[in-house]
C-alpha positions, -999 to +999 in steps of 0.1 A: +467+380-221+445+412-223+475+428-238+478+401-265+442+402-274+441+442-278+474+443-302+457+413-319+424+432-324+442+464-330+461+446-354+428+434-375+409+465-373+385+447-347+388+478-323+362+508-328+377+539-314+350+563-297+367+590-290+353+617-266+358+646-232+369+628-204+383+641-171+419+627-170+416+626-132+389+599-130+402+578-157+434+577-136+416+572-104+396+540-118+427+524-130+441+532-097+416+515-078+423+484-101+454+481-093+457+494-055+462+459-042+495+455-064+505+491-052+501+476-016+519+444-022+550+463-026+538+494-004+544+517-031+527+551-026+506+565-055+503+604-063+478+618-089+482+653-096+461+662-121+437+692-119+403+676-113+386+696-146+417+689-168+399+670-198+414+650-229+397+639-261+402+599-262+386+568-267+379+559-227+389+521-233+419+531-254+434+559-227+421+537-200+446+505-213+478+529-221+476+540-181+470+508-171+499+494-186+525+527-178+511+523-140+516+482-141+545+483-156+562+513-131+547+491-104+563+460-117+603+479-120+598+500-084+612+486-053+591+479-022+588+510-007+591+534-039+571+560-051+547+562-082+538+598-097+508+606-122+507+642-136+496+666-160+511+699-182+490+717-201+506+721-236+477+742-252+458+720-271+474+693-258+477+677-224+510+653-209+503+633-188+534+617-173+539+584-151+570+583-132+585+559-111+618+557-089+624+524-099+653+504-113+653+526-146+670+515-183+698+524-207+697+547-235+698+513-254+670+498-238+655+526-241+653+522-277+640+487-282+613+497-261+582+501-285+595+475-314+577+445-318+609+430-337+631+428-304+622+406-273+619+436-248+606+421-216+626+417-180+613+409-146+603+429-121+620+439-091+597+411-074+607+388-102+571+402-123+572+388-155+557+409-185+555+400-227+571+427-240+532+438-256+521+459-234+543+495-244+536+486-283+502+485-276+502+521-253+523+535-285+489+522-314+469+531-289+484+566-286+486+572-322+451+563-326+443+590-303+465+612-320+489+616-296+522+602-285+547+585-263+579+594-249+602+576-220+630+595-199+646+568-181+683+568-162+697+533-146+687+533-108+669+564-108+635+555-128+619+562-159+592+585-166+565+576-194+544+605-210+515+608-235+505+636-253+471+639-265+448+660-277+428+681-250+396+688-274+379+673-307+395+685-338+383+713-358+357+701-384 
């Protein structure tokens, strides 16, 4: 539902983007802490490496939603048991930060419908999770408004790994 009303608001223009410096590592670590109890319902175990000091130049809400989803969704398609990675590369004046998962993985053409809103791209967990589809299209707009990126690396019973690229400082006036 949270989904649908951001893409709906995003949509409309209804969403003010304040971008500024944040530390990647907290951001990750509050969205963490939101979401340990689902990482414990399937006793997944969570790794954030990301150097504490690394910074990126986002709106806090905006960054906040795209790792919320990413994490959500690798919790939702790993098996009890699995593994769920966060990290970081520094790419000059931008930053990656990656979320990979050992999960069940997709095909190269599943791969592609992934952030169209014209196909129905949603499947259940590996716990039978249900999902809408909105969430990834929303992490892409959200990306772009940041201007940054998404990418997915995924192989079929192996995992997938999501990445953003943004922007480690302000632009040049």
């Amino acid at each position: 539902l949270e989904n649908l009303l951001n893409w709906s608001r995003s949509q409309t223009g209804k969403i003010i983007h304040q971008p500024n410096l944040y530390f990647i590592y907290i951001l990750i670590e509050n969205v963490y802490n939101l979401l340990e109890m689902n990482f414990k319902a399937k006793n997944i175990s969570f790794e954030i490496n990301v150097p504490p000091k690394e910074t990126v130049y986002v709106d806090a809400d905006m960054f906040s939603t795209i790792i919320r989803n990413l994490m959500s969704n690798a919790i939702k398609f790993t098996y009890p048991d699995g593994k769920i990675k966060v990290y970081s590369e520094d790419l000059i004046d931008y930053v990656k930060i990656s979320v990979e998962d050992n999960g069940t993985g997709m095909s190269d053409d599943d791969v592609k419908k992934l952030f169209r809103i014209d196909t129905h791209q949603s499947k259940h967990g590996t716990n039978e999770e249900k999902g809408t589809g909105l969430g990834l299209i929303l992490c892409k707009e959200f990306a772009e408004k940041n201007n940054g990126k998404i990418q997915v690396e995924s192989e079929i019973n192996k995992g997938s790994t999501f990445s953003i690229i943004l922007p480690k400082n302000p632009p040049d006036e």
